[in-house]
NUBA-78910 format. One record per atom (N, C-alpha, C): atom name; x, y, z. Coordinates in steps of 0.1 Angstrom, whole numbers, m for minus. Layout:
! residues N
PT; CA; X; Y; Z
...
! end
This chain:
! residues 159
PT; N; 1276; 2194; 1619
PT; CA; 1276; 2193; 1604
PT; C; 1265; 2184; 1599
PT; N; 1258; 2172; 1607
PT; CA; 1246; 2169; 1600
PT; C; 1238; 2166; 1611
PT; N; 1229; 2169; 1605
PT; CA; 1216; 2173; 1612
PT; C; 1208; 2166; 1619
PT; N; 1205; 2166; 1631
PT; CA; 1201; 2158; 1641
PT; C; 1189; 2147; 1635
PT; N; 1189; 2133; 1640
PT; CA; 1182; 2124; 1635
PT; C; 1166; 2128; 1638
PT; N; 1155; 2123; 1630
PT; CA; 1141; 2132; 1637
PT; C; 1142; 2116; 1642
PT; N; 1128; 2122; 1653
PT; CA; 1124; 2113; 1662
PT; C; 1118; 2097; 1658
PT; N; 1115; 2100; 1648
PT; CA; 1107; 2085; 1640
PT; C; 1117; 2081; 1635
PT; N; 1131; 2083; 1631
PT; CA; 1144; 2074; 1625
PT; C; 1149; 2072; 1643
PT; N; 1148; 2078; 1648
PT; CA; 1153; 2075; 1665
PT; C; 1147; 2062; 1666
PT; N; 1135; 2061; 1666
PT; CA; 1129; 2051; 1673
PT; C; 1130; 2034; 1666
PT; N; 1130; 2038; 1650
PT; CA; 1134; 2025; 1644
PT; C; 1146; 2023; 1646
PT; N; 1157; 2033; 1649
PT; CA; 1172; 2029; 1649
PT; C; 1173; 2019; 1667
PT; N; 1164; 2021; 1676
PT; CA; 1166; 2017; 1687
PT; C; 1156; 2007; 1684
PT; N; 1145; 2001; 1678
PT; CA; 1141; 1991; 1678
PT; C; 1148; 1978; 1671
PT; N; 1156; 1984; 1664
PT; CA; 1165; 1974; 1657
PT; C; 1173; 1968; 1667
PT; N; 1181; 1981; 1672
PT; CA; 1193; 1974; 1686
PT; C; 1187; 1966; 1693
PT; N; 1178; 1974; 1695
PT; CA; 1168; 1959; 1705
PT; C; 1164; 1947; 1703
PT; N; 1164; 1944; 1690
PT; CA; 1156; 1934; 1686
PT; C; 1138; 1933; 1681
PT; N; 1133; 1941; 1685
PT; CA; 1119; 1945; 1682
PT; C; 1116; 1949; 1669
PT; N; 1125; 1950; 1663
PT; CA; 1117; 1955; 1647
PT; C; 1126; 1944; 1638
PT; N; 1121; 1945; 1628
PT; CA; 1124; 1933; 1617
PT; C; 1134; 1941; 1610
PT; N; 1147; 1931; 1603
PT; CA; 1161; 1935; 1597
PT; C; 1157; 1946; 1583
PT; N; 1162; 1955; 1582
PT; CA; 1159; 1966; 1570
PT; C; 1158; 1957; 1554
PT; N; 1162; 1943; 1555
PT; CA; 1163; 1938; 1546
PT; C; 1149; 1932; 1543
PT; N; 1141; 1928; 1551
PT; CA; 1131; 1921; 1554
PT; C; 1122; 1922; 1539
PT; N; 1115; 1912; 1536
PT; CA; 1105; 1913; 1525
PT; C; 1094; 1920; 1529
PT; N; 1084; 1924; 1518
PT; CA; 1072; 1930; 1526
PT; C; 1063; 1919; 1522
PT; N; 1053; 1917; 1533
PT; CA; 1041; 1905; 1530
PT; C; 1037; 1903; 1520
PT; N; 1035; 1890; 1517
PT; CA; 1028; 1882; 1507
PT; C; 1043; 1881; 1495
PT; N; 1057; 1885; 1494
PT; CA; 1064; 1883; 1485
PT; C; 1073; 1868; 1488
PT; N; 1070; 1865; 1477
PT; CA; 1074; 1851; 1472
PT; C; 1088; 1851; 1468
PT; N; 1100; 1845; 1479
PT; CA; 1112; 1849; 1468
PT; C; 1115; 1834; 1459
PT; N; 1111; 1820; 1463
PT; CA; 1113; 1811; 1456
PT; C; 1108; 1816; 1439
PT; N; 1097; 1821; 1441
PT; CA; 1089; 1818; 1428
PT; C; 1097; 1833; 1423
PT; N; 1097; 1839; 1431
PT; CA; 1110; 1855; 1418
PT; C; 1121; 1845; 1412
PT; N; 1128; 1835; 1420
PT; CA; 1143; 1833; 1416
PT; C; 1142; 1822; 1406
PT; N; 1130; 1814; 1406
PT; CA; 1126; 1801; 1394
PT; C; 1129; 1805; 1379
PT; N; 1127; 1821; 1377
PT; CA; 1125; 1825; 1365
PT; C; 1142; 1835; 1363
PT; N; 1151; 1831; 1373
PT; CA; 1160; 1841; 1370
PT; C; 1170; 1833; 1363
PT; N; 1181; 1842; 1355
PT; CA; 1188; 1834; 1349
PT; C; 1196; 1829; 1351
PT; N; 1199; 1832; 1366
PT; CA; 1211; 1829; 1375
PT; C; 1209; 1815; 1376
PT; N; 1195; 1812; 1380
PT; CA; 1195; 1802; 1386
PT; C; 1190; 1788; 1377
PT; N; 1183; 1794; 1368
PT; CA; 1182; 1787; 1357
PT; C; 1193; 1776; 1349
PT; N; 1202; 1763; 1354
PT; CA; 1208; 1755; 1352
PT; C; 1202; 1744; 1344
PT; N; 1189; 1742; 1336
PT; CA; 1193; 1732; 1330
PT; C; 1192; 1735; 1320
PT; N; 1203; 1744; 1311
PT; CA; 1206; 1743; 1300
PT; C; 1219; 1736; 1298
PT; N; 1226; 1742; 1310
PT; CA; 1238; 1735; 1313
PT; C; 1235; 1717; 1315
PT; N; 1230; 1711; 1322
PT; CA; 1229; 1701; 1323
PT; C; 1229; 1692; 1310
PT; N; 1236; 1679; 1311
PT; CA; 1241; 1667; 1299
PT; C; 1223; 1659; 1297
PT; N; 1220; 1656; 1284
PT; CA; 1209; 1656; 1281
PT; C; 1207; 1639; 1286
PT; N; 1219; 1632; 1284
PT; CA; 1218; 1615; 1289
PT; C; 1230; 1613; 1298
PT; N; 1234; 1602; 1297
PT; CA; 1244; 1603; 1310
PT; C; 1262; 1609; 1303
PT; N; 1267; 1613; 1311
PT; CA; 1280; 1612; 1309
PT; C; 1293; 1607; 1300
PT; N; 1297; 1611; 1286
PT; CA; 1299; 1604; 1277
PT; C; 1317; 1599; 1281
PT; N; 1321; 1585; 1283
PT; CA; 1335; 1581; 1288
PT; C; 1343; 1589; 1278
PT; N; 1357; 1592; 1288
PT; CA; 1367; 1597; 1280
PT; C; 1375; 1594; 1270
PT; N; 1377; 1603; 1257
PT; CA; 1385; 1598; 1247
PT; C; 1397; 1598; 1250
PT; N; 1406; 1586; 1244
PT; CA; 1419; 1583; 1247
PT; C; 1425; 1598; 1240
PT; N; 1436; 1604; 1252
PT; CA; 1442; 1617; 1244
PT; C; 1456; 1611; 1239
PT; N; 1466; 1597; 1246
PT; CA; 1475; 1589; 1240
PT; C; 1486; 1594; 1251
PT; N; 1481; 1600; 1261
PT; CA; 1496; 1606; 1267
PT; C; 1506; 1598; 1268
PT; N; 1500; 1588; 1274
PT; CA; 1515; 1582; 1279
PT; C; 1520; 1574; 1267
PT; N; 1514; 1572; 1257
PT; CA; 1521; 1570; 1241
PT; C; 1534; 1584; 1240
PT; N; 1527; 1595; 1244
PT; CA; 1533; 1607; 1238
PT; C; 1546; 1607; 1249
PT; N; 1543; 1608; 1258
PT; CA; 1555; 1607; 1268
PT; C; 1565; 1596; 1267
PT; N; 1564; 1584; 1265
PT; CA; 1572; 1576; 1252
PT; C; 1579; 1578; 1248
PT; N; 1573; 1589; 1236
PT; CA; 1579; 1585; 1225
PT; C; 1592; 1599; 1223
PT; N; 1590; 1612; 1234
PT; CA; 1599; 1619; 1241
PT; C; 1613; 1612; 1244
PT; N; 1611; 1597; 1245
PT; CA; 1621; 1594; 1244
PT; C; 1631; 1592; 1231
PT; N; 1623; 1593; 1220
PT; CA; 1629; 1594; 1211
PT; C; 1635; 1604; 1203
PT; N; 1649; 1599; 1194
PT; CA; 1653; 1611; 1189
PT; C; 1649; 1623; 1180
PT; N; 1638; 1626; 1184
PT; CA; 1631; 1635; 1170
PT; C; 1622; 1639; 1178
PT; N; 1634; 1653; 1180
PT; CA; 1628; 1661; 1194
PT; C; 1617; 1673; 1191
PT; N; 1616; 1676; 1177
PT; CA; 1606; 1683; 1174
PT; C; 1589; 1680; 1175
PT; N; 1588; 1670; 1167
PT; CA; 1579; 1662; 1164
PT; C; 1574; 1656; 1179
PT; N; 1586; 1646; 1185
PT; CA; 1579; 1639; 1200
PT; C; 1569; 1652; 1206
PT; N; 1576; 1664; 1212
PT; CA; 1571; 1670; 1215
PT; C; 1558; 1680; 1211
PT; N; 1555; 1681; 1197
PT; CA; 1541; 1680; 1186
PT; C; 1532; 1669; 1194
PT; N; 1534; 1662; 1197
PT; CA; 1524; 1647; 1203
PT; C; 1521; 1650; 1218
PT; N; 1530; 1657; 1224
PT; CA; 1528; 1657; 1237
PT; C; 1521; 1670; 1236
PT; N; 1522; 1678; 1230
PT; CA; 1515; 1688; 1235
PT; C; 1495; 1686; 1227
PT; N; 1494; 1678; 1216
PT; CA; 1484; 1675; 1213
PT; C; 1476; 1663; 1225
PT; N; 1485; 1657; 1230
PT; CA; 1477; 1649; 1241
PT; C; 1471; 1656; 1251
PT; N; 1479; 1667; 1258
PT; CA; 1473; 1677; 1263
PT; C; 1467; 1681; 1260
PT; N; 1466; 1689; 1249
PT; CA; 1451; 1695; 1246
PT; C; 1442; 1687; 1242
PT; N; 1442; 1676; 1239
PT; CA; 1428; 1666; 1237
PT; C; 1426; 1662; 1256
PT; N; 1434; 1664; 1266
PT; CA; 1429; 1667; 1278
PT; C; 1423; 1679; 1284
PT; N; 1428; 1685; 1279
PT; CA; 1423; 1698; 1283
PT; C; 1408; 1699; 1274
PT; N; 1408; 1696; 1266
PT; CA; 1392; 1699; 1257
PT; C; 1384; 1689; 1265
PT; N; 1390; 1677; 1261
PT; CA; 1377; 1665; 1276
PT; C; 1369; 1675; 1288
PT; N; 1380; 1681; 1292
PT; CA; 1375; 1690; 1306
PT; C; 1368; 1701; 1307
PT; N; 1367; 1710; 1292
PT; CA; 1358; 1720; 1290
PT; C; 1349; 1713; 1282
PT; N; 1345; 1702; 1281
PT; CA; 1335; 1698; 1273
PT; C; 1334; 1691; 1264
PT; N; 1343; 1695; 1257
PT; CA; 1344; 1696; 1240
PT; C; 1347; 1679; 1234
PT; N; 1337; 1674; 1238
PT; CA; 1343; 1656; 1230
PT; C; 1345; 1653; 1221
PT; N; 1345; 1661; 1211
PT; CA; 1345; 1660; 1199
PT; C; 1358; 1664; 1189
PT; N; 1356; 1676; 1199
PT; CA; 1378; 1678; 1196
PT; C; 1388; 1670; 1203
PT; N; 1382; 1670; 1214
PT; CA; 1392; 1657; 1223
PT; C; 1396; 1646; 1216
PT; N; 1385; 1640; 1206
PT; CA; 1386; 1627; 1197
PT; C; 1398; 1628; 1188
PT; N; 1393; 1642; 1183
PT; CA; 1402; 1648; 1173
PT; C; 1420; 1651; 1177
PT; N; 1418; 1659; 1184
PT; CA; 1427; 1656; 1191
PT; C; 1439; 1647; 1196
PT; N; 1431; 1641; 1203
PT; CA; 1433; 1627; 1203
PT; C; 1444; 1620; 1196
PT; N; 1436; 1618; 1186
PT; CA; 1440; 1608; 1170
PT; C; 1456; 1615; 1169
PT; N; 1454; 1634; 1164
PT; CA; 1466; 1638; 1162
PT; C; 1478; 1640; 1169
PT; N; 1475; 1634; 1183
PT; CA; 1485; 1628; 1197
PT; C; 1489; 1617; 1192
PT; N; 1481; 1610; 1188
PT; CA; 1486; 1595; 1187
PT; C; 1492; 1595; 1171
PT; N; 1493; 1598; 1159
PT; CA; 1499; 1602; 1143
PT; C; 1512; 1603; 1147
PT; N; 1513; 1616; 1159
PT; CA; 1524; 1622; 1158
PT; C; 1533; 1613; 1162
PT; N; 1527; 1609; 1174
PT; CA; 1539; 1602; 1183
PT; C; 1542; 1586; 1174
PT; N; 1528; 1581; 1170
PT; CA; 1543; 1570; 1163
PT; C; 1547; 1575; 1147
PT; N; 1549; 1585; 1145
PT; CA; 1556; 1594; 1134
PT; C; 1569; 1596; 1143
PT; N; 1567; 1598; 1157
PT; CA; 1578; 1604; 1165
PT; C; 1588; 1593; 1167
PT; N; 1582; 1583; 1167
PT; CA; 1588; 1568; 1168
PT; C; 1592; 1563; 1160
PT; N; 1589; 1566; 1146
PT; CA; 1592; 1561; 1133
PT; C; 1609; 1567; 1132
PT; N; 1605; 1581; 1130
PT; CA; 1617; 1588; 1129
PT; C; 1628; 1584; 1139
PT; N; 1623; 1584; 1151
PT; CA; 1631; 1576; 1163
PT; C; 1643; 1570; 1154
PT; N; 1633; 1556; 1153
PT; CA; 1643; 1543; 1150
PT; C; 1648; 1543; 1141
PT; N; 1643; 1551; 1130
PT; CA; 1654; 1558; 1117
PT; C; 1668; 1564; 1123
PT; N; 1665; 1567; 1129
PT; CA; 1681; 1583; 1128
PT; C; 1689; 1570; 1141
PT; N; 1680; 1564; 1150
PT; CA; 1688; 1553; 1155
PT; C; 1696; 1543; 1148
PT; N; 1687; 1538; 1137
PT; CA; 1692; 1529; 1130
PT; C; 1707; 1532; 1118
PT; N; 1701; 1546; 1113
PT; CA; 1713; 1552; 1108
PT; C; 1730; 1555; 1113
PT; N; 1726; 1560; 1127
PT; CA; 1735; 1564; 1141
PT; C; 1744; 1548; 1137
PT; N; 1737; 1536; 1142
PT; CA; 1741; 1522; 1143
PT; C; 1747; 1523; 1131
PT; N; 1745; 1518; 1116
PT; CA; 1752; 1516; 1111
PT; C; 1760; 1522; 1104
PT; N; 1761; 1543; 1106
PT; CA; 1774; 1547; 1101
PT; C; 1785; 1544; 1113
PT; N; 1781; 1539; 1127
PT; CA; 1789; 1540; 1136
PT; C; 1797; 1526; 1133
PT; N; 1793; 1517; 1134
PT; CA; 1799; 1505; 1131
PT; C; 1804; 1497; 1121
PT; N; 1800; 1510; 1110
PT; CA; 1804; 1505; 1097
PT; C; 1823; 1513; 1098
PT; N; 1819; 1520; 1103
PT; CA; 1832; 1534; 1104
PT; C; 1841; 1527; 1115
PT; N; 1836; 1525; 1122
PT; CA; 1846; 1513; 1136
PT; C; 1851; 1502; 1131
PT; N; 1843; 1494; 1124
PT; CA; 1842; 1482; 1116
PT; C; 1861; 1480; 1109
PT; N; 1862; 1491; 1097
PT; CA; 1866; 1491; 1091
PT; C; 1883; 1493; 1096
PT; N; 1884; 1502; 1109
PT; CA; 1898; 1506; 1112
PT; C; 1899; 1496; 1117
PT; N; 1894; 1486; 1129
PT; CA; 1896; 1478; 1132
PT; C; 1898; 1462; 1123
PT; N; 1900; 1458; 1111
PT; CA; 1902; 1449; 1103
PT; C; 1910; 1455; 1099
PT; N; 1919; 1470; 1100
PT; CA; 1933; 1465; 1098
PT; C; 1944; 1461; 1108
PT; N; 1951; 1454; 1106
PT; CA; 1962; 1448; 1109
PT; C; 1976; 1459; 1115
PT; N; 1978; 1461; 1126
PT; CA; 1989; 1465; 1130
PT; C; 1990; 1457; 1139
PT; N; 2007; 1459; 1140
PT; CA; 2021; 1456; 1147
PT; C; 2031; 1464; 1151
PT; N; 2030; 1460; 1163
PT; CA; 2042; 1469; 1172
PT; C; 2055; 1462; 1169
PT; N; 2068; 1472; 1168
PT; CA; 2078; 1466; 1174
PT; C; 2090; 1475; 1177
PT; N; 2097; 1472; 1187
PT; CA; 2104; 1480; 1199
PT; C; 2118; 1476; 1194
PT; N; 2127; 1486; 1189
PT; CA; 2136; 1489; 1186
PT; C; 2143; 1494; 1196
PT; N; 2157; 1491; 1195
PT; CA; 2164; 1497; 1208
PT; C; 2177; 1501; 1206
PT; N; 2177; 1512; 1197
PT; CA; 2194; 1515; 1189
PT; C; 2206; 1516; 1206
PT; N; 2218; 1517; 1204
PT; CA; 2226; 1516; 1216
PT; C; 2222; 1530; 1222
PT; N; 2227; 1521; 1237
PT; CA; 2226; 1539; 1248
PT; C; 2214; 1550; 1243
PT; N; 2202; 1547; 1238
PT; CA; 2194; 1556; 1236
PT; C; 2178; 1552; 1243
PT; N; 2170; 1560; 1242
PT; CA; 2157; 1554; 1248
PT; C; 2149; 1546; 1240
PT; N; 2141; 1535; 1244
PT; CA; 2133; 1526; 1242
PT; C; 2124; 1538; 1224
PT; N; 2119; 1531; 1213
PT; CA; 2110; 1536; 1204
PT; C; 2100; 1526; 1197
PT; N; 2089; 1530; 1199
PT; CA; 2077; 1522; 1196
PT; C; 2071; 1526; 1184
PT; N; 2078; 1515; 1175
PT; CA; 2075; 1520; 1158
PT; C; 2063; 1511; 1156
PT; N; 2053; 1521; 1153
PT; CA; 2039; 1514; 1145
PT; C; 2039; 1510; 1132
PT; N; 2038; 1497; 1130
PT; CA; 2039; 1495; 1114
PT; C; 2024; 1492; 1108
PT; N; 2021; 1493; 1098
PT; CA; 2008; 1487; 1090
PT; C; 2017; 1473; 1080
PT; N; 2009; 1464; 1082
PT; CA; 2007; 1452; 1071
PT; C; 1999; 1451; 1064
! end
């Protein structure tokens, strides 16, 4: 089915096995591959490169935001935690400038998250104690009647 190799592809195919001829990949004389790849865009990195040094990280507030999760204002806490995150996640693609931003609106929410907190806590406390408060300042008395031959009855009075 195909056609026998001619004798000059014979001879390169056995000088290769051998070792005597140079890899099919080989350059031909006088090519420069440093000076081809200087100008390529592969390799061309300093655009990417930071123009001064490395600018420190902006606070994203997490562990403010994880906090304040503890509070009752389960919408909102969670608004803060997920903005902390993404002012981390921007730090790490670059972006410093949203991270800041970011940032800030991690940290609004969460003591917004904390505000509200100790609101609906504070409220909790005093309908609870005001409502407890009240049954307990009144006054009851037991007392155990015992008509003949019948069982024991435990009449609750108010005064």
């Amino acid at each position: 089915p195909y056609p026998p190799p001619s004798p000059p592809a014979l001879r390169r195919c056995r000088a290769r096995l051998l070792g005597s001829a140079p890899p099919m990949s080989a350059l031909p004389p006088g090519a420069d591959i440093k000076r081809a790849l200087e100008n390529s865009p592969e390799t061309n990195i300093e655009d990417e490169l930071p123009d001064g040094p490395p600018q420190p990280r902006p606070k994203s507030y997490l562990l403010l935001s994880i906090l304040a999760c503890f509070c009752p204002a389960y919408p909102v806490n969670i608004v803060a935690f997920v903005f902390a995150v993404m002012a981390l996640n921007s730090y790490n693609q670059g972006d410093i400038e949203g991270s800041k931003r970011l940032g800030r609106n991690a940290l609004w929410v969460a003591v917004a998250s904390i505000i509200i907190g100790l609101v609906v806590i504070g409220i909790y406390c005093v309908v609870h104690f005001t409502t407890v408060s009240t049954v307990l300042l009144v006054p009851m008395h037991f007392s155990v009647h015992r008509p003949q031959n019948k069982k024991l009855k435990i009449i609750r009075t108010i005064h």
